[in-house]
Structure formats: structure tokens, C-alpha cells
DSSP file (Angstrom, degrees, kcal/mol; ACC not computed):
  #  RESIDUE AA STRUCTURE BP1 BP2  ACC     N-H-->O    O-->H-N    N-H-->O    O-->H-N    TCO  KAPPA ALPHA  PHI   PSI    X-CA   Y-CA   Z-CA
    1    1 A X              0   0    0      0, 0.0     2,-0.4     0, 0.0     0, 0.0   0.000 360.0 360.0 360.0 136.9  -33.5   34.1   18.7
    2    2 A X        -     0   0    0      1,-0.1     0, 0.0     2,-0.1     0, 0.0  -0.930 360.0-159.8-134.2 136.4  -36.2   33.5   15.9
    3    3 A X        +     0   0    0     -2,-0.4     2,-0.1     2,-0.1    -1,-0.1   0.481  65.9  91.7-117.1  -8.8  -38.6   36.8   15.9
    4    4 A X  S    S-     0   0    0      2,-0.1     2,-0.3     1,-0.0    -2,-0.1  -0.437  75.0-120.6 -38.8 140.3  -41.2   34.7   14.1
    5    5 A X     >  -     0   0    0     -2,-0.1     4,-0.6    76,-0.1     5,-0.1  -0.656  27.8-106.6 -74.9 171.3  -44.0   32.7   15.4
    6    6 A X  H  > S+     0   0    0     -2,-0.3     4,-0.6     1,-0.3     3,-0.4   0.679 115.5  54.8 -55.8 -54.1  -44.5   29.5   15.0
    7    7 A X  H >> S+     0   0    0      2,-0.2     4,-1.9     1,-0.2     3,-1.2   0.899 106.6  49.8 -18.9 -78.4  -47.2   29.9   12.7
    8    8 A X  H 34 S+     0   0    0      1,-0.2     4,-0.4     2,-0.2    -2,-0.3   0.550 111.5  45.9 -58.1   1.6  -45.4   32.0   10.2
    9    9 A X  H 3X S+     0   0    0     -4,-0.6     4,-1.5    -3,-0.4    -1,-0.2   0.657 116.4  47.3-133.9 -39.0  -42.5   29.9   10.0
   10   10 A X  H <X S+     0   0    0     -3,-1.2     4,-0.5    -4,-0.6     5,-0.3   0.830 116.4  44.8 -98.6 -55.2  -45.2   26.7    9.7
   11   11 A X  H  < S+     0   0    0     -4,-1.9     4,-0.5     2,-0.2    -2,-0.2   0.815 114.4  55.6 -58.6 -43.1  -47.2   29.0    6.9
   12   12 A X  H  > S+     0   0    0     -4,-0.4     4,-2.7    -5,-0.3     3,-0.2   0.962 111.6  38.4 -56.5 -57.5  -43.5   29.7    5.3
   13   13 A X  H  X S+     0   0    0     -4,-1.5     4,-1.2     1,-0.3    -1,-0.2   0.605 114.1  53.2 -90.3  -6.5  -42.4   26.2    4.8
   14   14 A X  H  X S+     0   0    0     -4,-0.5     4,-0.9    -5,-0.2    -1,-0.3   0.780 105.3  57.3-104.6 -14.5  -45.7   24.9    3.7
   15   15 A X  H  > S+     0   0    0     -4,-0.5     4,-3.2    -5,-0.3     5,-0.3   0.892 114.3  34.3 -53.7 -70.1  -45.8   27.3    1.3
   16   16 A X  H  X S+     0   0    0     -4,-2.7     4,-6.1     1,-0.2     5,-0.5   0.991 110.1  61.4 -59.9 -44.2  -42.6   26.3   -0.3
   17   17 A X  H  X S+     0   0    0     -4,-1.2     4,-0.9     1,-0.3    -1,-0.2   0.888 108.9  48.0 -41.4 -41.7  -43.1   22.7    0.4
   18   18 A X  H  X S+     0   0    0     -4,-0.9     4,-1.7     1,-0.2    50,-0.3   0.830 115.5  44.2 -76.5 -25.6  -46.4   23.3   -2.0
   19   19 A X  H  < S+     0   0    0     -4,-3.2    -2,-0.3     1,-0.2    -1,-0.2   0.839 112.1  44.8-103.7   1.1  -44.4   25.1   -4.6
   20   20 A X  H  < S+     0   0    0     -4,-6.1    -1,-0.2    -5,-0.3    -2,-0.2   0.635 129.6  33.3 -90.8  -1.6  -41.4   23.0   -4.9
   21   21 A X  H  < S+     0   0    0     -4,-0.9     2,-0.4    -5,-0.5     4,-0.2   0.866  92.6  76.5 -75.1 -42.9  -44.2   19.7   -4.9
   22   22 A X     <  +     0   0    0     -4,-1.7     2,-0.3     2,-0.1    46,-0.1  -0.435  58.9 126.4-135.0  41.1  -47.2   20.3   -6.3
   23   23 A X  S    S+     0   0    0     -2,-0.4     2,-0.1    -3,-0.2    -3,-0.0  -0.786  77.8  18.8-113.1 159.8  -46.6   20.2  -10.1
   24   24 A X  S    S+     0   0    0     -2,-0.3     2,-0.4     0, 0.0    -2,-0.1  -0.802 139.3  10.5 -66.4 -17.1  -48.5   18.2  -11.8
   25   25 A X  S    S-     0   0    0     -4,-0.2    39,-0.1     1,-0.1    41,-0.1  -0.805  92.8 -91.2-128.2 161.2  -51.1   17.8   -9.5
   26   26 A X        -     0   0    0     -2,-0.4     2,-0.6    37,-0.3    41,-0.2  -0.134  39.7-110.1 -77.0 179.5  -51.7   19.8   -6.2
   27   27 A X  B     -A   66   0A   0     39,-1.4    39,-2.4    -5,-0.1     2,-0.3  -0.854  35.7-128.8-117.2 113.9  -50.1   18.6   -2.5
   28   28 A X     >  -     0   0    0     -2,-0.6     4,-1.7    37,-0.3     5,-0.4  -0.425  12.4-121.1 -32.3 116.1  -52.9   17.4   -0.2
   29   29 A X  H  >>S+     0   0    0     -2,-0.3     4,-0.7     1,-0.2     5,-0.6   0.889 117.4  55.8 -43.6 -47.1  -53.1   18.9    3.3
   30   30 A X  H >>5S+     0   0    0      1,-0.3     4,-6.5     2,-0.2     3,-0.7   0.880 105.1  50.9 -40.3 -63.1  -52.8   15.5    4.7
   31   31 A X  H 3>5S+     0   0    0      1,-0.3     4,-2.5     2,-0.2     5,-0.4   0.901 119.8  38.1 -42.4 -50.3  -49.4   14.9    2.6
   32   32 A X  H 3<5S+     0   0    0     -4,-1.7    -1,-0.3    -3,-0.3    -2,-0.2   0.415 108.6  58.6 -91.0   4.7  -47.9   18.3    4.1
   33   33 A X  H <X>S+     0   0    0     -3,-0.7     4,-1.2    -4,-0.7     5,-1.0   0.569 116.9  40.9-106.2 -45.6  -49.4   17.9    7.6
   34   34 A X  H  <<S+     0   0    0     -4,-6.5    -2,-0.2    -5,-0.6    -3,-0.2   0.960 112.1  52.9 -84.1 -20.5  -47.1   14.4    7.5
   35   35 A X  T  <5S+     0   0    0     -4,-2.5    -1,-0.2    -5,-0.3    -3,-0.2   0.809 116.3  32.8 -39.0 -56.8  -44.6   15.6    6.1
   36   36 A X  T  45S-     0   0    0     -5,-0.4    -2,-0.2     2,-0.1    -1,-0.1   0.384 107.9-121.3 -97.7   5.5  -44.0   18.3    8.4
   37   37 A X  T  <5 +     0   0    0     -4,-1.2     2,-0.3     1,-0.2    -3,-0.2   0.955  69.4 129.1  33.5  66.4  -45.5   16.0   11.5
   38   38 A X      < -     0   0    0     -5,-1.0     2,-0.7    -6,-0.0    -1,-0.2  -0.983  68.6-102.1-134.1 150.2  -48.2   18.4   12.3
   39   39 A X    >>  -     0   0    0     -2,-0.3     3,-1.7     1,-0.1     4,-0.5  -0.618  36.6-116.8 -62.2 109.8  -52.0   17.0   12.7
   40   40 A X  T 34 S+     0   0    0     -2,-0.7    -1,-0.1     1,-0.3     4,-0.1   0.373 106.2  57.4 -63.8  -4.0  -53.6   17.8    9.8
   41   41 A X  T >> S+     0   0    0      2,-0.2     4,-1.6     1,-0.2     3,-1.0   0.798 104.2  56.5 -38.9 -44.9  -56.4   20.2   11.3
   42   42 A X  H <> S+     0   0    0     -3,-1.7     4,-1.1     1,-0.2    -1,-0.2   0.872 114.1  37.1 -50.4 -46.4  -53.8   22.5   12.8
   43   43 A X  H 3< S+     0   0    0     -4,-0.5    -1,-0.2     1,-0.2    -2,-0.2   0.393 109.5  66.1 -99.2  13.7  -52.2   22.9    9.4
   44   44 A X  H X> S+     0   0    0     -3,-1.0     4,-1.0     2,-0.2     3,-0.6   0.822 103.5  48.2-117.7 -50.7  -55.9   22.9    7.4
   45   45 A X  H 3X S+     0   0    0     -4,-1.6     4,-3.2     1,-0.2     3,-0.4   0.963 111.8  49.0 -40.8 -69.1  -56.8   26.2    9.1
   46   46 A X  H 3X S+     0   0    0     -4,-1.1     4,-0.9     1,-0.3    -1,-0.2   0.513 105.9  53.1 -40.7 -28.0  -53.5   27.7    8.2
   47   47 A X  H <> S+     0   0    0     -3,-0.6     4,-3.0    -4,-0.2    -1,-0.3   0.604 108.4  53.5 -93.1 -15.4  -53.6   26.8    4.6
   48   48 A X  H  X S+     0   0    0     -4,-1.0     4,-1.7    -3,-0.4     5,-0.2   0.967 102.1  59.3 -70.7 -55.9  -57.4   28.6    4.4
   49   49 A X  H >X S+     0   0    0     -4,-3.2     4,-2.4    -5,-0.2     3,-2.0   0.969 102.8  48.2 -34.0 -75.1  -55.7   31.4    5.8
   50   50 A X  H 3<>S+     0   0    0     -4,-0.9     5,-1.0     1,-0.2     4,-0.3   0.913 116.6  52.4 -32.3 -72.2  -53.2   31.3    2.3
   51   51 A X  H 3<5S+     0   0    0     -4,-3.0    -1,-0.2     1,-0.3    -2,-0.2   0.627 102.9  44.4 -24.9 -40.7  -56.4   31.0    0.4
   52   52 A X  H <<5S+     0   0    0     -3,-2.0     2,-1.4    -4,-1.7    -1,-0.3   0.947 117.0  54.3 -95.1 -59.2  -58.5   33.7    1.4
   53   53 A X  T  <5S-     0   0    0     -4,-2.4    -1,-0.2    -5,-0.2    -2,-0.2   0.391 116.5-113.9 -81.0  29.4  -55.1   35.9    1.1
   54   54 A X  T   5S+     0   0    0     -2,-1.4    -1,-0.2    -4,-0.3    -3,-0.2   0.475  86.9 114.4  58.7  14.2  -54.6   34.7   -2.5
   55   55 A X  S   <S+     0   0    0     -5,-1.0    14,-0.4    -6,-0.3     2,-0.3   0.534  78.5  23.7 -65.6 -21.9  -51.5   32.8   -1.7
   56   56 A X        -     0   0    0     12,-0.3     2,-0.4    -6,-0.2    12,-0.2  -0.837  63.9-144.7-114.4 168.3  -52.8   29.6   -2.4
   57   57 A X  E     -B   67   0A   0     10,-2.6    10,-1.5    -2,-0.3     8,-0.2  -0.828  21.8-138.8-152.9 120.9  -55.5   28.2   -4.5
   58   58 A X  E     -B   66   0A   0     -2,-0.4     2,-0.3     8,-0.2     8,-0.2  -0.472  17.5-143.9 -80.1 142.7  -57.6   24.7   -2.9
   59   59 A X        -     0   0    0      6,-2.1     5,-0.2     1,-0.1    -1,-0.1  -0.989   7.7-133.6 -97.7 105.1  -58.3   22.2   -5.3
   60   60 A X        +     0   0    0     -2,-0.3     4,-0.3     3,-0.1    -1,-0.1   0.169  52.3  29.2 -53.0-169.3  -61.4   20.4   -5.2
   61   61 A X  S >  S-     0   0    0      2,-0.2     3,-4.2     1,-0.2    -2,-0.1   0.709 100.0 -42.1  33.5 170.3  -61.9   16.2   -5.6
   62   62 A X  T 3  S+     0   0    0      1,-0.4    -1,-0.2     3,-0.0    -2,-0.0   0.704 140.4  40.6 -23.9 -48.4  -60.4   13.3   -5.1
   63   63 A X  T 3  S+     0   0    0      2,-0.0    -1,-0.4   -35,-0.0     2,-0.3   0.113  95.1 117.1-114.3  45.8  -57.5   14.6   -6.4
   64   64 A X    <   +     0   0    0     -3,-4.2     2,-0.2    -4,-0.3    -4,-0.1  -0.691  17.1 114.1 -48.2 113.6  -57.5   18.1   -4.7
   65   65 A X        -     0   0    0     -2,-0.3    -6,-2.1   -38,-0.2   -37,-0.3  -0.565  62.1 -25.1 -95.8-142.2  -55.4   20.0   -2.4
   66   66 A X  E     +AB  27  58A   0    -39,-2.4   -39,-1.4    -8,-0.2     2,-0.3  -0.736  43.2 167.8 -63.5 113.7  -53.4   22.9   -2.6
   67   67 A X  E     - B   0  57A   0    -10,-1.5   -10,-2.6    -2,-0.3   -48,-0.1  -0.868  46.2 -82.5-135.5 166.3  -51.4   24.9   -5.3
   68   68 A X        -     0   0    0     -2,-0.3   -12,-0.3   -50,-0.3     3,-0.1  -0.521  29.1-139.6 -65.7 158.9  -49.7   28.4   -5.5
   69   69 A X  S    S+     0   0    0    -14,-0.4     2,-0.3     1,-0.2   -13,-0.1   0.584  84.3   6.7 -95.7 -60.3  -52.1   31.2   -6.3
   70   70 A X  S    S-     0   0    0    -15,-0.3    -1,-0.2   -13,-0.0   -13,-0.0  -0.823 109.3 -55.1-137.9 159.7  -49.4   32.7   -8.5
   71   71 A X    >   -     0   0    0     -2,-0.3     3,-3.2    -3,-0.1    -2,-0.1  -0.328  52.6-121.2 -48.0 123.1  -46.2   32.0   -9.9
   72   72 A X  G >  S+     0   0    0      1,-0.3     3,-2.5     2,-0.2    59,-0.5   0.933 108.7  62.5 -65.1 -47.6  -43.7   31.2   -6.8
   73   73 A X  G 3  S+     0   0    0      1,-0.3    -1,-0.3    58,-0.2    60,-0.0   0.880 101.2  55.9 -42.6 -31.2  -40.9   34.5   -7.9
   74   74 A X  G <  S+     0   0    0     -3,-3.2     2,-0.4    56,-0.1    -1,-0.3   0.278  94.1  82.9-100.4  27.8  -44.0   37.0   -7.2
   75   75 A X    <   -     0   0    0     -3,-2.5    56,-2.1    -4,-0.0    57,-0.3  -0.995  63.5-163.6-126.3 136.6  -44.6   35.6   -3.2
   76   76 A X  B >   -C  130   0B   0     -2,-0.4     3,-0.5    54,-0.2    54,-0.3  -0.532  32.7-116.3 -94.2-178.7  -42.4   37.0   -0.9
   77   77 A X  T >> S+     0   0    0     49,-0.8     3,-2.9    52,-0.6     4,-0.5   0.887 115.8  62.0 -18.0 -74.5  -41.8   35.5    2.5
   78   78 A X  H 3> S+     0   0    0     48,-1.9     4,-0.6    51,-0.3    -1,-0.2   0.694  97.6  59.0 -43.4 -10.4  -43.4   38.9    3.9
   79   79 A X  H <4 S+     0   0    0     -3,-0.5     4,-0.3     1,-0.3    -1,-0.3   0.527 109.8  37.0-110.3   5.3  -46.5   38.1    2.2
   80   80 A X  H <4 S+     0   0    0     -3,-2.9    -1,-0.3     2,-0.1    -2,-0.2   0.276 110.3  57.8-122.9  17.6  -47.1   35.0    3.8
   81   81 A X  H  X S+     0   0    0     -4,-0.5     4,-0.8    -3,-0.2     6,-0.2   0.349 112.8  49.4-112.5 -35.4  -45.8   36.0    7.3
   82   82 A X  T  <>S+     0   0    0     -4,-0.6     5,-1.4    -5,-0.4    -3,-0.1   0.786 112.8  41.4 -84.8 -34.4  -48.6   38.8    6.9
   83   83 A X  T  45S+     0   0    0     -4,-0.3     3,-0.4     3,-0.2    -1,-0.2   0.753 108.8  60.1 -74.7 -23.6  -51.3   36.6    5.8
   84   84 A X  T  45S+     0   0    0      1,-0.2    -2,-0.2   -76,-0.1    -1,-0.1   0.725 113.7  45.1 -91.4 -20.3  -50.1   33.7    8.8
   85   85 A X  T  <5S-     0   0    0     -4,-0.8    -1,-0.2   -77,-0.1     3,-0.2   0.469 109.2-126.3-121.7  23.4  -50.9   36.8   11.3
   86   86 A X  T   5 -     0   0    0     -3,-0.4     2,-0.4     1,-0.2    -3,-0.2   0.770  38.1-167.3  70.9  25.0  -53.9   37.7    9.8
   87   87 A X      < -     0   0    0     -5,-1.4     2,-0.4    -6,-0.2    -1,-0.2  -0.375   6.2-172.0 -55.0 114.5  -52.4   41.7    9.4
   88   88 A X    >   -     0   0    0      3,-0.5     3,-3.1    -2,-0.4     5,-0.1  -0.848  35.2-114.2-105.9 131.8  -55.2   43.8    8.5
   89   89 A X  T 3  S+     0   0    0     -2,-0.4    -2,-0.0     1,-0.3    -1,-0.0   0.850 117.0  48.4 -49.4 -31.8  -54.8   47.5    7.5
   90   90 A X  T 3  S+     0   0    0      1,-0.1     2,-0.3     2,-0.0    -1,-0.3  -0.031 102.2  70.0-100.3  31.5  -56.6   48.6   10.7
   91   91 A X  S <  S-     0   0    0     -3,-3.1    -3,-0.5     8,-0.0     2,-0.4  -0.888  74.0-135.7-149.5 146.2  -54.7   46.3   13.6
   92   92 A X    >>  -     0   0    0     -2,-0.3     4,-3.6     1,-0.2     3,-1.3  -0.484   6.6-141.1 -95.8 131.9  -51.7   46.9   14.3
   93   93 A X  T 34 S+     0   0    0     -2,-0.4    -1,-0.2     1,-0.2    -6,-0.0   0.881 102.9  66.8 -68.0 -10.3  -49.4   43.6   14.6
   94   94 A X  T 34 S+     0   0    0      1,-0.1    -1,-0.2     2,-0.1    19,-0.0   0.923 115.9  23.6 -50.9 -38.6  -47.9   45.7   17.9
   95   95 A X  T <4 S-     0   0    0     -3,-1.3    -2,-0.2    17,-0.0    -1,-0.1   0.780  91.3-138.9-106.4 -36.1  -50.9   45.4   19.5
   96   96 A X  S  < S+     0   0    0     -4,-3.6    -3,-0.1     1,-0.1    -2,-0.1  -0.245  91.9  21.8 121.4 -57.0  -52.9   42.6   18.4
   97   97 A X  S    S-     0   0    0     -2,-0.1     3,-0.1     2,-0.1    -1,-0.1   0.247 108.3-103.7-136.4  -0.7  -56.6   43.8   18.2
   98   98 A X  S    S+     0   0    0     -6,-0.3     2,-0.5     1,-0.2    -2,-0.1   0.474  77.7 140.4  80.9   3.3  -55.9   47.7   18.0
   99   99 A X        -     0   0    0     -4,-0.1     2,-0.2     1,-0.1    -1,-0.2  -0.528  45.2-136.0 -81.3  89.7  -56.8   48.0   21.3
  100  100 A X        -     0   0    0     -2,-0.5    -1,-0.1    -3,-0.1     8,-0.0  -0.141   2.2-138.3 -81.7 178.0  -54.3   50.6   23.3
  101  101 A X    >   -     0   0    0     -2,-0.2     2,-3.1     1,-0.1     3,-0.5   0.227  18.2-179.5 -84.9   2.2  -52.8   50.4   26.3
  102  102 A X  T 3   +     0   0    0      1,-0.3    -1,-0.1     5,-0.0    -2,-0.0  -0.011  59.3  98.5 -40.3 -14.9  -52.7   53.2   28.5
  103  103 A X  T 3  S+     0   0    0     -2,-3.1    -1,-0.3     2,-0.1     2,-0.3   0.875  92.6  33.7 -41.0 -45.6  -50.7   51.4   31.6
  104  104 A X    <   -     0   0    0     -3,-0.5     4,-0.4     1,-0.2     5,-0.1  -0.730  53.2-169.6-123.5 154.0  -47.5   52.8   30.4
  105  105 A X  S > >S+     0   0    0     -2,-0.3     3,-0.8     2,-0.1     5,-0.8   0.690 101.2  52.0-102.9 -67.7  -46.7   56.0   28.7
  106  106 A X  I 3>>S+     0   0    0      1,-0.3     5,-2.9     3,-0.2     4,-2.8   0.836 109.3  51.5 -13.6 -71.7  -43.2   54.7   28.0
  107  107 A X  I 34>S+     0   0    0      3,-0.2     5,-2.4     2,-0.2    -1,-0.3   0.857 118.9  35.5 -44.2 -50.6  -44.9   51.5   26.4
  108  108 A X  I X>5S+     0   0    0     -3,-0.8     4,-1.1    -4,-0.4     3,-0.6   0.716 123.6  41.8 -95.9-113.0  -47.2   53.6   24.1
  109  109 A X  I 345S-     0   0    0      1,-0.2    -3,-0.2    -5,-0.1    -2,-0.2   0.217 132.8  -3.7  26.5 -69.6  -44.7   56.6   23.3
  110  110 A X  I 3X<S+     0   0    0     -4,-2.8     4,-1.9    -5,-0.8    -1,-0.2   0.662 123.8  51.3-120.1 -27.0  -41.9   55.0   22.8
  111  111 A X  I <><S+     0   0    0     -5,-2.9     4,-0.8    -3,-0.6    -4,-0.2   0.933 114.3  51.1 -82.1 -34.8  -41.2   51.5   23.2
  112  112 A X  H  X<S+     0   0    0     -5,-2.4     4,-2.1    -4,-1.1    -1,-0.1   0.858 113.8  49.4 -46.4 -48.8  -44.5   50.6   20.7
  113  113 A X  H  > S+     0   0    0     -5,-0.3     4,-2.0     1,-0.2    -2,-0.2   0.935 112.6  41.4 -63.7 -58.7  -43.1   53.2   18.1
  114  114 A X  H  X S+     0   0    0     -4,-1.9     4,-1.1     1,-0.2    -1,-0.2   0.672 112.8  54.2 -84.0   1.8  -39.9   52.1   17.9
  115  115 A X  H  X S+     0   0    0     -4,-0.8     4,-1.2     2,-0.2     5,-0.4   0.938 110.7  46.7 -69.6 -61.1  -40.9   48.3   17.9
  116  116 A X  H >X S+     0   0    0     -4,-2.1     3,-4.9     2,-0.2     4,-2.6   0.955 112.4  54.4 -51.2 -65.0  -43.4   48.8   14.8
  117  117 A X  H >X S+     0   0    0     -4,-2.0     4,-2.5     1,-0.3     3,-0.5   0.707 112.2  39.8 -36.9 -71.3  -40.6   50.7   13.2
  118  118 A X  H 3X S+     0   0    0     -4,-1.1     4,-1.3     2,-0.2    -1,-0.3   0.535 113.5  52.0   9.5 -49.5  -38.2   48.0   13.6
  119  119 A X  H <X S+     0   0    0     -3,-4.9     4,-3.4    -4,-1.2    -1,-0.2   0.784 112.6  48.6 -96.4 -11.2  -40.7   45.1   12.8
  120  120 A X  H <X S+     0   0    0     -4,-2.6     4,-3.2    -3,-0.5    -2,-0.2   0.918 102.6  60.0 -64.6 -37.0  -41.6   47.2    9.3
  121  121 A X  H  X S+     0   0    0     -4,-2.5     4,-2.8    -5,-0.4    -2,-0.2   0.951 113.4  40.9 -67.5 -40.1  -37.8   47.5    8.6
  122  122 A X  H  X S+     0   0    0     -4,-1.3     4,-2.0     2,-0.2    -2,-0.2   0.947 112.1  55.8 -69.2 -49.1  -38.0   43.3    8.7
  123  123 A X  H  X S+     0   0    0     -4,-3.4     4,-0.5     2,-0.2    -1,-0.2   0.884 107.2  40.9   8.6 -86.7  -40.7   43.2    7.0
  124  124 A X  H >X S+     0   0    0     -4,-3.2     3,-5.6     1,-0.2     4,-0.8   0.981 115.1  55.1 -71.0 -60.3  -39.7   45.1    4.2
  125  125 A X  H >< S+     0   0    0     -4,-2.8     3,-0.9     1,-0.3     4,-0.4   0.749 104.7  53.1 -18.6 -40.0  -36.1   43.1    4.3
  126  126 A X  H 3< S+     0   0    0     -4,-2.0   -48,-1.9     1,-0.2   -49,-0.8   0.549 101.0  72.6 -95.2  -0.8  -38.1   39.5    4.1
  127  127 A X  H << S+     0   0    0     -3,-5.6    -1,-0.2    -4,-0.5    -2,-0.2   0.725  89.3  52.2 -34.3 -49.0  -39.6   41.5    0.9
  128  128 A X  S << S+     0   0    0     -3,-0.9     2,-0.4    -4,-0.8    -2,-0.2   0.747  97.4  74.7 -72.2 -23.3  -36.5   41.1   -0.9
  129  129 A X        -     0   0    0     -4,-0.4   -52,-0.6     4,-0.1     2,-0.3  -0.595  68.6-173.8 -92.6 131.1  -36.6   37.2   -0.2
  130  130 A X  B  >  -C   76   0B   0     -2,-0.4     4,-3.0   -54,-0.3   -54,-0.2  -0.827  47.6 -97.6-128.3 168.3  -39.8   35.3   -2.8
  131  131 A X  H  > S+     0   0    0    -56,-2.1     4,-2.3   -59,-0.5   -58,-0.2   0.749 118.4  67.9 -71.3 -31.5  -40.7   31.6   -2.4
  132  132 A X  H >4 S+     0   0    0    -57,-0.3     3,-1.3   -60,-0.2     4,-0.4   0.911  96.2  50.0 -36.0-112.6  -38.2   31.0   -5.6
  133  133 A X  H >> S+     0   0    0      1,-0.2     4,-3.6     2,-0.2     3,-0.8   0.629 109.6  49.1  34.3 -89.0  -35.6   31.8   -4.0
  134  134 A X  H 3X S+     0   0    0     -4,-3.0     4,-2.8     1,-0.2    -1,-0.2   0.975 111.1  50.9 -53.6 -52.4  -36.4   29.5   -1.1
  135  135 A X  H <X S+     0   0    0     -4,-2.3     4,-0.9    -3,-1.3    -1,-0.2   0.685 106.2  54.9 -49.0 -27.3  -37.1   26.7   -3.3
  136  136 A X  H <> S+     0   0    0     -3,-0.8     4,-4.7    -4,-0.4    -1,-0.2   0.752 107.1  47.5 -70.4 -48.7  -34.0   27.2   -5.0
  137  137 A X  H  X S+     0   0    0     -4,-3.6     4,-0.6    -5,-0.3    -2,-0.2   0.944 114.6  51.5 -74.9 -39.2  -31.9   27.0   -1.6
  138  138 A X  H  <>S+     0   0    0     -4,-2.8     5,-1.4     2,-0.2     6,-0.3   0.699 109.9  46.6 -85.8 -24.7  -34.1   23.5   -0.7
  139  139 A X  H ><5S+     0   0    0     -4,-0.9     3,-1.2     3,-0.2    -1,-0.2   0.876 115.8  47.1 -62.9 -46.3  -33.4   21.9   -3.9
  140  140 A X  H 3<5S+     0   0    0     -4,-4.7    -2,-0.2     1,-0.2    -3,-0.1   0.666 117.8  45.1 -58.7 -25.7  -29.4   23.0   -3.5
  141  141 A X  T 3<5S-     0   0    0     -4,-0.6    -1,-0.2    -5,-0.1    -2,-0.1   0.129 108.9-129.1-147.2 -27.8  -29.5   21.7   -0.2
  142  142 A X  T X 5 +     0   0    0     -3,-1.2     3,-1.0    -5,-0.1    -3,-0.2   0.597  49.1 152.6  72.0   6.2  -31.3   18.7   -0.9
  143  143 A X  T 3 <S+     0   0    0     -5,-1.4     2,-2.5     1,-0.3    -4,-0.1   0.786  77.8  41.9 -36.8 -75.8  -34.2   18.9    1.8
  144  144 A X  T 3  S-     0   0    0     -6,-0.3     3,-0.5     1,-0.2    -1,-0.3  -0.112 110.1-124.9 -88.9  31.9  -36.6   17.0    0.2
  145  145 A X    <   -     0   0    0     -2,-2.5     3,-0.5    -3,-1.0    -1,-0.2   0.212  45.3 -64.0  43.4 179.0  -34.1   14.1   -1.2
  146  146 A X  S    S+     0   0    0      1,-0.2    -1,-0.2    -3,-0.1    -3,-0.1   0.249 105.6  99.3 -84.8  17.6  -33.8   13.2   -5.0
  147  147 A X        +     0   0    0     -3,-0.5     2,-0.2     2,-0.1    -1,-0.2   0.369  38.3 123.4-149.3  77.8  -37.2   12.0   -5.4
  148  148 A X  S    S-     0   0    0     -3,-0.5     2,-0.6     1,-0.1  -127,-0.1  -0.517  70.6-107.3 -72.9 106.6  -38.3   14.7   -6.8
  149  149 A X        -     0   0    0     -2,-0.2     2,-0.3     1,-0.1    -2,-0.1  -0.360  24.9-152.3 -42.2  83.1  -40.1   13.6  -10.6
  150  150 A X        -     0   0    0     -2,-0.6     2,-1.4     1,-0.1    -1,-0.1  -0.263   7.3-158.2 -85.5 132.4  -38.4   14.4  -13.3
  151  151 A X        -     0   0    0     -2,-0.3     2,-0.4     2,-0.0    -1,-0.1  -0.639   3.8-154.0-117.6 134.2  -40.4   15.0  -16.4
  152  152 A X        -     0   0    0     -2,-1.4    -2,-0.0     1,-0.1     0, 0.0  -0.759  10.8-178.4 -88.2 134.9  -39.0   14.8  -19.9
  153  153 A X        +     0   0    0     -2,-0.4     2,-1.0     0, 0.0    -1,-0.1  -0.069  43.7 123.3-125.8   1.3  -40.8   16.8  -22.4
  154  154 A X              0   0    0      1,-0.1    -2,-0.1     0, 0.0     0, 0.0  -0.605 360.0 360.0 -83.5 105.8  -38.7   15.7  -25.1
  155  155 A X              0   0    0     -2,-1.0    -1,-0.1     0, 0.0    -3,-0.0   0.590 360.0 360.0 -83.4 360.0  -40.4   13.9  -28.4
């Protein structure tokens, strides 16, 4: 049972994908839209989205794309699951548009409350979890193969 959408989980990984990539120069949408075999329009929306919520930062020119925003240890998971569903302090991700509901009293009373509660308690849990982290476990793991650049700094 995955309580994500599709979106966040797409937002998640392209996220990491950019910070375990995108030294020295930043990861093109194109690269991460083939990578991840999504067209890249689909995934060019989704990365504006990162932008505007100061999780990423677009690169202009030729050699342009996408880089973290901030150093990958201060993004949690939650903060890019919150930007991928566009959560605004005034709508509530229970509802959608803020709009209530008034068919059910049950629905609004109780079942609404104890949802939000519930999806806050996950929420805060995917808090503890930062894009370090993730990066860590895909390098241990090997996702991305060995060939990865290693650069020697050494004179």
C-alpha cells in the first residue's frame, strides 16, 4: 500500500537523483526525464514546482538545468512531498481546494479529523528522513552503478 502519489514519489526521486548527480555541473531535465523514463514535460512542470518552493535552483544556458537549493542534509522528504502537492497554508491536503463537504456529517466530523491527524503524524515522521540520507542509502545500494565521477583534489 504506498500512501503517496505518484507525483511525490516522482518529485522524491528526482530530487535525490539531482543531488547525488549534479556536482560539478547541474542535471538537465531531459537527463532525469530519461533516466527515470518519464517525457520530459511531465517531469519540467514538477521540477518548477521544486523551484518556486526553494528546493531547487534552474540553471540557465547551454549548460543549465537543475541543482539543490540548499545543501541536501537540510531537505527533508516532507518538504518535497509538500511542495509536489502544492500544500498551501489555507488548503487543506484532506480536501483539496478547501472546499467542504457537507454530504456526510461522519465524513466532516470524524473521518476528515482523524485522517488529517494521521497524515500530519507522517508527515512529521518523513521529517526525520533528509535527501542525505537518501543519497546515502542509493550510493550503498548501488542504484545508480559505479559511474559515478570521482574527483581527486589532491596536488
Amino acid at each position: 500500500m504506498n500512501l503517496l502519489p505518484r507525483r511525490s514519489l516522482l518529485a522524491v526521486a528526482a530530487v535525490v537523483d539531482i543531488a547525488y548527480h549534479a556536482r560539478p555541473t547541474p542535471i538537465a531535465a531531459k537527463t532525469l526525464a530519461a533516466r527515470h523514463g518519464l517525457p520530459p514535460r511531465h517531469l519540467e512542470t514538477l521540477l518548477q514546482v521544486l523551484v518556486r518552493s526553494g528546493i531547487l535552483k534552474g540553471v540557465r544556458g547551454p549548460r543549465g538545468g537543475y541543482e539543490l537549493a540548499r545543501e541536501r542534509r537540510r531537505i527533508t522528504i516532507a518538504d518535497i512531498i509538500r511542495a509536489a502537492m502544492g500544500e498551501a497554508d489555507d488548503v487543506d491536503p484532506i480536501d483539496g481546494d478547501g472546499a467542504e463537504d457537507d454530504s456526510s456529517r461522519l465524513v466532516t466530523s470524524v473521518v476528515k479529523p482523524m485522517i488529517r491527524s494521521a497524515s500530519e503524524s507522517f508527515l512529521d515522521k518523513l521529517d526525520e528522513i533528509s535527501v542525505e540520507d537518501l543519497c546515502q542509502e542509493a550510493e550503498r545500494r548501488h542504484v545508480f552503478g559505479d559511474n559515478r565521477p570521482v574527483y581527486d583534489f589532491t596536488i
